[in-house]
C-alpha positions in Angstrom: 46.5 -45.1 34.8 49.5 -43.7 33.4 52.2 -45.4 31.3 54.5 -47.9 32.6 58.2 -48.4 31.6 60.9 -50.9 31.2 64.2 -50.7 29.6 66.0 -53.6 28.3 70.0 -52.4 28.3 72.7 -54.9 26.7 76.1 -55.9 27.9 77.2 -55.4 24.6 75.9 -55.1 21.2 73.6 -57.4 19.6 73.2 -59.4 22.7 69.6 -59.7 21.1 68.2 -56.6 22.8 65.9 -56.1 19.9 64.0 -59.1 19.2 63.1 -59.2 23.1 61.8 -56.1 22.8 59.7 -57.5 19.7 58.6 -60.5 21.4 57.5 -58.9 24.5 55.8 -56.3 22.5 53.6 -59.3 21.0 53.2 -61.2 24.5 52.4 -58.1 26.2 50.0 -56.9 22.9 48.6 -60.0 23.2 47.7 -59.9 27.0 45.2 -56.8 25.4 47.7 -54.1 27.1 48.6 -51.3 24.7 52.6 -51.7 23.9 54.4 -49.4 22.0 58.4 -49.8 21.2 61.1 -46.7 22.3 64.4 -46.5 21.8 66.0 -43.2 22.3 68.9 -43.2 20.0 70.1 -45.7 17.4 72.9 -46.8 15.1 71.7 -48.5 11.8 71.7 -47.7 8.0 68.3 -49.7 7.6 65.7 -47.8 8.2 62.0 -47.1 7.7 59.5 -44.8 6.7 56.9 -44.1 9.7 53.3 -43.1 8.9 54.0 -39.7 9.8 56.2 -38.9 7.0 59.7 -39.9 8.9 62.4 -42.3 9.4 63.5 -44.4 12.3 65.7 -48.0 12.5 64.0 -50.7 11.2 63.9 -53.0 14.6 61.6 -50.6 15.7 59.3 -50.4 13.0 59.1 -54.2 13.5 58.4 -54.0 17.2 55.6 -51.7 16.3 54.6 -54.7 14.2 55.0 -57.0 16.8 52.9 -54.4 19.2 50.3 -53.8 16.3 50.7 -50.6 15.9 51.8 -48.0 13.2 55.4 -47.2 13.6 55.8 -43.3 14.7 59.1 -41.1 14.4 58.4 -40.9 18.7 59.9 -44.5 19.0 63.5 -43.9 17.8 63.9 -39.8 18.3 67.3 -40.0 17.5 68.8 -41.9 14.5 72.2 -42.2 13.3 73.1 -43.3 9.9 76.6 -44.0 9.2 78.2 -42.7 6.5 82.4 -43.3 7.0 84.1 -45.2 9.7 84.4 -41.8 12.0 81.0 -40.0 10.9 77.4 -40.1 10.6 74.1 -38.6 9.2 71.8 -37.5 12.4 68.4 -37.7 12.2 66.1 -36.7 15.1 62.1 -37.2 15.2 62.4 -38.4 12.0 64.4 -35.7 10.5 68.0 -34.8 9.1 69.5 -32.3 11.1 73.0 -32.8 9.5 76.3 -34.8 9.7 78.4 -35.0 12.8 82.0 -36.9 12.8 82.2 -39.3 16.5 83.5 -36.2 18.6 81.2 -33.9 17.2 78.1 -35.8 17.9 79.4 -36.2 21.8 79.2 -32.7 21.7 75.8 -32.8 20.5 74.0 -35.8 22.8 73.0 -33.0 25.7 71.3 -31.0 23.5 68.9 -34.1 22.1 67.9 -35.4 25.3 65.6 -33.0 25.3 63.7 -34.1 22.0 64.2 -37.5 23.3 62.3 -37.1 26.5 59.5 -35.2 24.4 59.4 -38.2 22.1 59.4 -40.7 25.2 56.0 -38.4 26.6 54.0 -38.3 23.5 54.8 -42.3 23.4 53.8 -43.0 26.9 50.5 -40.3 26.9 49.2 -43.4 24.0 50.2 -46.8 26.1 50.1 -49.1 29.2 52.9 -49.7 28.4 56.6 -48.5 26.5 59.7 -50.8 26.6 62.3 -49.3 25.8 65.3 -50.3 24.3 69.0 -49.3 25.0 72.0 -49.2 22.3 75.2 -51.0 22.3 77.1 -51.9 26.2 76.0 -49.9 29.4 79.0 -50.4 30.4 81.1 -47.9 28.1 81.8 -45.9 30.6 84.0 -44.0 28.7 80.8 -42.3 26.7 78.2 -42.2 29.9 79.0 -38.3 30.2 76.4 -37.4 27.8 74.9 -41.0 27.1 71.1 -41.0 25.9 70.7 -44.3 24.7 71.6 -46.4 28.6 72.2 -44.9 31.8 71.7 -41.5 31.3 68.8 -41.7 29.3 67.5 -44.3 32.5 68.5 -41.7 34.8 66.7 -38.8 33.6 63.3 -40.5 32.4 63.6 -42.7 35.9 63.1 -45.8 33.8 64.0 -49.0 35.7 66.5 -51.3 33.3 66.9 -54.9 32.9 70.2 -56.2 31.6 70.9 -58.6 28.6 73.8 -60.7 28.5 74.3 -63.2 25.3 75.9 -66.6 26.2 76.5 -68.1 22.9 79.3 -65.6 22.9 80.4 -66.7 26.2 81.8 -64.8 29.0 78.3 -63.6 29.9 78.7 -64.2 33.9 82.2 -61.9 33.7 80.1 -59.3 31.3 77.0 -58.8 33.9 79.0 -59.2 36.5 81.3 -56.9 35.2 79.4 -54.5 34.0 77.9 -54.0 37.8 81.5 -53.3 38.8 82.2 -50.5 36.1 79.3 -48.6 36.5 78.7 -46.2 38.8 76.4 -47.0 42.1 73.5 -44.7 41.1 73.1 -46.1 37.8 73.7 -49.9 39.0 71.1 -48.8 41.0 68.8 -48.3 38.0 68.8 -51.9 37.0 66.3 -54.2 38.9 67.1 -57.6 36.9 68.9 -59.3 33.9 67.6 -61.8 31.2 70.7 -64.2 29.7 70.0 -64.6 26.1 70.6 -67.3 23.4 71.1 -70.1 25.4 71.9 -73.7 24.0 71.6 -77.0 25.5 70.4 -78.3 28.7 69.1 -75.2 30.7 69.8 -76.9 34.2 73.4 -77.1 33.6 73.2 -73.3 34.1 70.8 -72.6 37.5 74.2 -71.9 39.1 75.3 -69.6 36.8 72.1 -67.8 37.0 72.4 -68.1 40.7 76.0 -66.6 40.7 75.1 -63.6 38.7 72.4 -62.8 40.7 74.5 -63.7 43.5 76.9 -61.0 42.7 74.9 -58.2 41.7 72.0 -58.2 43.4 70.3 -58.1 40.5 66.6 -60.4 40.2 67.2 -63.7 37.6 64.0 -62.8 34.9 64.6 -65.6 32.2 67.6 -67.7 30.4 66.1 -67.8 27.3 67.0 -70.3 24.3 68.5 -69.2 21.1 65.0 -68.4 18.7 65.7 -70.4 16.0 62.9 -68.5 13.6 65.2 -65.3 14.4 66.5 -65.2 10.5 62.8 -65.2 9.2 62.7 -61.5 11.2 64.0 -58.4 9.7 67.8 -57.7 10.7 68.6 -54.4 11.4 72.4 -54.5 11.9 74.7 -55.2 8.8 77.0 -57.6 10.6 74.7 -60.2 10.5 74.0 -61.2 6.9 74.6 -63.9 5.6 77.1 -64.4 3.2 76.9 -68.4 2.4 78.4 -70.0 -0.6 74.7 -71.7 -1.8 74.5 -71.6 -5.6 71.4 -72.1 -7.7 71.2 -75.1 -9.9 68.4 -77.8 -11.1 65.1 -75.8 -10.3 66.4 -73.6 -8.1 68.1 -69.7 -8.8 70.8 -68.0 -7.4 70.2 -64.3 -6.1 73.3 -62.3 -5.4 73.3 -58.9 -3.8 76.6 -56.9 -3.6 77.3 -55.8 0.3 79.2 -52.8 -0.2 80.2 -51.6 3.0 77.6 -48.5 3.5 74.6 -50.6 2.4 71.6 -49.8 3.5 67.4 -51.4 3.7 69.1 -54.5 3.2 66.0 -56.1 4.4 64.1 -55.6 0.7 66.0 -59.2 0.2 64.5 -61.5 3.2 62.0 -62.4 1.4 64.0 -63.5 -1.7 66.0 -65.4 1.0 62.7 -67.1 2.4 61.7 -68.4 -1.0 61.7 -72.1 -1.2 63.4 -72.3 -4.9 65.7 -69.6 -3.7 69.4 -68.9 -3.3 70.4 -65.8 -1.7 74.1 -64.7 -1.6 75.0 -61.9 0.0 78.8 -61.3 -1.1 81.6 -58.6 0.3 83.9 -56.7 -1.9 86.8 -59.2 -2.7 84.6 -61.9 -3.5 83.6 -62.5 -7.1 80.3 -62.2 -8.3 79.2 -66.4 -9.2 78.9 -66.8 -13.3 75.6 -69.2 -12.5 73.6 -66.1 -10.7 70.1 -65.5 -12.2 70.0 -61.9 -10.5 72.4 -59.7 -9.4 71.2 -56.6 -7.5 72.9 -53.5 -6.0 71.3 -52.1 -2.9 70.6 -49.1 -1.4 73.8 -47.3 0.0 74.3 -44.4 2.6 78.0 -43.0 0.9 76.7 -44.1 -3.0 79.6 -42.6 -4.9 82.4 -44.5 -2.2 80.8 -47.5 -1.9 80.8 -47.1 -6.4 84.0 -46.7 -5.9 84.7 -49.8 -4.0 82.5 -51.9 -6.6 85.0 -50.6 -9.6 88.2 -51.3 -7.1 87.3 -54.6 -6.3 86.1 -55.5 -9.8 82.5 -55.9 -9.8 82.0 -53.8 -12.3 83.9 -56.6 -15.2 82.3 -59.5 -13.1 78.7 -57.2 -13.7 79.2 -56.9 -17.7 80.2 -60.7 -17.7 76.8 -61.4 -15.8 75.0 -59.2 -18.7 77.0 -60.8 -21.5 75.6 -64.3 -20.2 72.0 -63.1 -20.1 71.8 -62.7 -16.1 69.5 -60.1 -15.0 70.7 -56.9 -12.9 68.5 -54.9 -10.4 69.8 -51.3 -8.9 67.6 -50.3 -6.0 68.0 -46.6 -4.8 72.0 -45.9 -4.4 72.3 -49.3 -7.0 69.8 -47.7 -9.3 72.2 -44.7 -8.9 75.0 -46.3 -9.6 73.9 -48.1 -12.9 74.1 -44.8 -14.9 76.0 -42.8 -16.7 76.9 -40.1 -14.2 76.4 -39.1 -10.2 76.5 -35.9 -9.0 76.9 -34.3 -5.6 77.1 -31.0 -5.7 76.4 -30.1 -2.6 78.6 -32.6 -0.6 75.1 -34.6 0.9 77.0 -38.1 1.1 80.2 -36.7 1.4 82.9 -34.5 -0.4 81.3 -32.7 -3.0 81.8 -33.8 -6.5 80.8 -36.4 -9.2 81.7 -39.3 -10.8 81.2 -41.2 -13.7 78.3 -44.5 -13.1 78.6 -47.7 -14.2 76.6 -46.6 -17.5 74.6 -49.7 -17.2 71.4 -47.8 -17.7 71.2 -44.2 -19.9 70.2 -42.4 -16.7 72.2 -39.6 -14.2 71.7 -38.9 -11.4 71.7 -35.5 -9.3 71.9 -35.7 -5.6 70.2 -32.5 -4.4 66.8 -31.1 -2.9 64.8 -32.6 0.1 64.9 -36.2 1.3 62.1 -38.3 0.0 60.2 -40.2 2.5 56.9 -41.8 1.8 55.0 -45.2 1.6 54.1 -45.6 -2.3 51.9 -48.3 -4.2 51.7 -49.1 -7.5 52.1 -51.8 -10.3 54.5 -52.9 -12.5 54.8 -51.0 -15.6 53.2 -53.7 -17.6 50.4 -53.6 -15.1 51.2 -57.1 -14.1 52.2 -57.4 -10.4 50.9 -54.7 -8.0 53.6 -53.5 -5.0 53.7 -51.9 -1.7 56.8 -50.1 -0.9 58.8 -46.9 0.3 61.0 -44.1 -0.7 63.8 -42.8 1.6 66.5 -40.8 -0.9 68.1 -37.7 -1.8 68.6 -37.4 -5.6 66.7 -36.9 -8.7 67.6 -39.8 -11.6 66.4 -38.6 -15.4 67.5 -39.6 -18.8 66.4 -41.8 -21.8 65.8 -45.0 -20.7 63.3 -43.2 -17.8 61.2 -43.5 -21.2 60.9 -47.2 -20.3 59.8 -47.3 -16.9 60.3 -50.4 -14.1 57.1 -49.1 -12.3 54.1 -46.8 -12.1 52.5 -45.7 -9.0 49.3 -45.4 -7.8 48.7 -42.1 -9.0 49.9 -42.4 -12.6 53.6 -41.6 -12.1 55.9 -44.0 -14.0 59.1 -44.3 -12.1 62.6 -46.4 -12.7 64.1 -47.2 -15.7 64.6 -50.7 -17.9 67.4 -50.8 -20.7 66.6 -52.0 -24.3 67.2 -55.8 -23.6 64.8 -55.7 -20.5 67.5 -57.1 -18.3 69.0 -54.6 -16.8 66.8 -52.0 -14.1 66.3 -49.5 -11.7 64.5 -47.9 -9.5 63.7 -45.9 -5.9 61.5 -47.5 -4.4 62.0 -50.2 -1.4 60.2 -53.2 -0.3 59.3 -54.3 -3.7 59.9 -58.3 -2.6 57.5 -57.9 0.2 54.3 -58.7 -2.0 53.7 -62.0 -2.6 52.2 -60.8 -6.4 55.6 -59.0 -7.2 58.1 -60.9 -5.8 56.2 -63.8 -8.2 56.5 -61.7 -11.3 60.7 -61.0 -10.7 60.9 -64.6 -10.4 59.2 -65.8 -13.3 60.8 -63.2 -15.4 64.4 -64.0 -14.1 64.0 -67.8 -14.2 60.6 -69.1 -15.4 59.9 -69.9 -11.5 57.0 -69.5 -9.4 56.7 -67.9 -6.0 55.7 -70.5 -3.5 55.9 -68.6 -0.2 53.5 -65.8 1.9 56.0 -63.4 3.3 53.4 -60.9 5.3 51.9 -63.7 6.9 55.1 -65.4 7.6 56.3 -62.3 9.2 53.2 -62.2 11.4 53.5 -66.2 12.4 56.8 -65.9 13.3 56.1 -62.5 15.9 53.4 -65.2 17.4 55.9 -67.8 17.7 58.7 -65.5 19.3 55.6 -64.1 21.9 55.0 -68.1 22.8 58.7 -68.4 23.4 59.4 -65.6 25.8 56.5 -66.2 27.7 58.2 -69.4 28.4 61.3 -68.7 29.2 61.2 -65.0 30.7 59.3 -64.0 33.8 56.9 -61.8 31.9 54.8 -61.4 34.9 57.4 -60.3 37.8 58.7 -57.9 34.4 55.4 -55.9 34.4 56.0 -55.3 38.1 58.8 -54.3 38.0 57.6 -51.4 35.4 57.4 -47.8 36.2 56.0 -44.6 35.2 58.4 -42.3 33.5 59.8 -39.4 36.2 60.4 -36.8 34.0 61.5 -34.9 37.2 64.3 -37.4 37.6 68.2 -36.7 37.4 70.3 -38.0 34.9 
């Protein structure tokens, strides 16, 4: 039987879209059909390395999770990863293809759909069944032209659409109403039901506003489904929603502060910091001073490295850094933050932006050069002292050398050491993400920045959680009158 398709569209952006997809992938999974994730174009600087030696966003390496599958560059073709407010690196089928400013890429969109469809066929020729997952409103109208992420990628893979609205925001009656009276007829055609999302309180209190939706559009009532509580203990793929809480670390418990410079990026190397019992993780935004009580204060990746370096030194992070060293606090660069501890960056070739360099924080007695091919791979290793093992990734452009490379953070499987540690042992860097993901090595950064012992499973956490999410849409969403409602892909179809 061939592949059958369902595409969940929002009325806006982060309606939830995502973790639907993810616990329908594990209901479905678990109903023994084979489930694989697709969204055809997406918006996010945290991203992951695929199997196949690529990159796509990170909620759909975890609905591959969810669906218990490997993640492939085929479900997320296209991939943008913003670099300034108007412009963005494009990656399709897990590749950079180049940067495109808003208008540009417009101009571009026809010309993917193509790669998009292909991605969609080599994704359905390996399932039951694909859901599929649209990006931001179907209702901008204003972009549907040369859209390939909602109705026109609908229209020309003859996918049939459910749409999400998010209460908790309110106004969802106006937005799915709404969005049936902005849309054209052929595409409001395309959608068969809608799911309202993130409800809370008494669910009866809303049968007529279910009723009244579907009263007005036509459109079939599939679930009102509860706010998931356990939704935090998930990767987040979209930047607006971390955390930035005023805990602070005390009695037996350490404070954790990463710096949320605006182009951050794989911001999810800190859940599991955040899920530890005797942790306190503070994400903080430029303006905000870095807390003299942190334990460990670590710079993330970044997509622009040199401007969001030059937003730390304008907003003072780098005096509120050297205080934190003075006091004996610990400091951790991970790829653009590993960067950004040394003496110098380089970008010759203009790869994050204009062409130049700069001078580093000088934190660490390592440069960096950002040139040659993007690095993309899943690595393992150990720490250098052999201590704690890891499981992680490399997604860069850049090569970092100097003297204190002589003191390596790490060494890989294969005998490479990699990173760098200053003489006092408190200051490091290095490339490679996920390190917080094992249990073993996670342990070994807290005992060394506060005597303190991990207490907490992550992986299986992760995997408990997916379960849990499964059990709760299959309560509250019509899963069964959702199958049906699936269709073979019509590559033949008009967009």
């Amino acid at each position: 039987m061939p592949a059958r398709a369902i595409m969940l569209q929002g009325t806006g952006s982060d309606v939830g879209k995502s973790l639907l997809v993810a616990g329908l992938a594990r209901a479905f999974a678990n109903r023994g059909l084979r489930v694989r994730p697709f969204k055809p174009q997406n918006m996010s600087n945290n991203a992951a390395v695929t199997a196949d030696g690529g990159e796509i966003g990170r909620a759909q390496a975890l609905q591959a999770r969810a669906a218990r599958v490997q993640p492939s560059v085929h479900m997320n073709p296209v991939l943008l990863k913003p670099q300034s407010e108007t412009g963005s690196q494009v990656v399709v089928q897990g590749r950079v293809v180049g940067n495109a400013r808003g208008r540009e890429y417009q101009a571009m969109k026809p010309g993917l759909l193509g790669a998009v469809l292909e991605s969609l066929r080599h994704i359905a020729g390996e399932a039951d069944l694909v859901l599929v997952e649209g990006a931001g409103s179907a209702s901008e109208v204003n972009l549907r032209a040369a859209d390939i992420a909602n109705m026109g990628f609908a229209r020309a893979a003859g996918v049939p659409v459910v749409l999400v609205g998010d209460i908790d925001r309110g106004g969802v009656i106006a937005s799915l109403v709404g969005t049936k009276a902005v849309i054209a007829a052929e595409d409001a055609a395309m959608i068969a039901g809608f799911i309202v999302n993130k409800f809370r309180g008494d669910p009866s209190l809303f049968s007529d506003g279910m009723a009244t939706i579907a009263r007005h559009t036509g459109w079939q009532p599939l679930g009102l489904v509860p706010f998931f509580d356990l939704a935090y203990r998930l990767p987040a793929e979209d930047a607006l929603g971390l955390g930035t809480g005023r805990a602070r670390g005390g009695g037996d418990r350490s404070l954790i502060v990463v710096l949320a410079y605006p182009r951050i990026s794989n911001f999810d190397d800190f859940d599991p910091l955040g899920l530890e019992p005797g942790v306190d993780l503070v994400f903080i935004r430029p303006g905000e001073p870095i807390p003299g009580d942190a334990a460990l204060v670590i710079l993330p990746g970044s997509k622009a490295t040199m401007a969001d370096l030059a937003v730390l030194l304008k907003t003072g992070w780098d005096t509120d850094l050297k205080a934190h060293v003075r006091r004996g606090g610990h400091v951790l660069g991970i790829c653009g933050g590993y960067q950004m501890l040394g003496t110098h960056i380089s970008d010759p070739d203009g790869i994050e932006g204009p062409a130049g360099s700069v001078a580093g924080l000088g934190l660490l007695d390592v440069e960096t050069v950002l040139q040659g091919d993007k690095m993309l791979v899943e690595i393992f290793g150990e720490s250098a002292d052999g201590s704690a093992p890891f499981k992680g990734y490399e997604m860069h452009v850049g090569r970092t050398t100097g003297m204190e490379c002589a003191k390596p953070l790490l060494r890989f499987a294969d005998g490479r050491n990699e990173g760098a540690v200053n003489g006092s042992g408190r200051i490091a860097g290095c490339y490679v993400h996920g390190l917080f993901s094992d249990d073993r090595q996670r342990g070994h950064w807290l005992r060394r920045i506060a005597s303190q012992a991990s207490g907490f499973a992550y992986e299986a956490d992760v995997e408990a959680t997916l379960d849990r999410l499964a059990d709760h849409i299959e309560r509250h969403v019509d899963c069964n009158r959702l199958l049906d409602l699936a269709r073979p892909p019509d590559f033949k179809a008009t967009p």
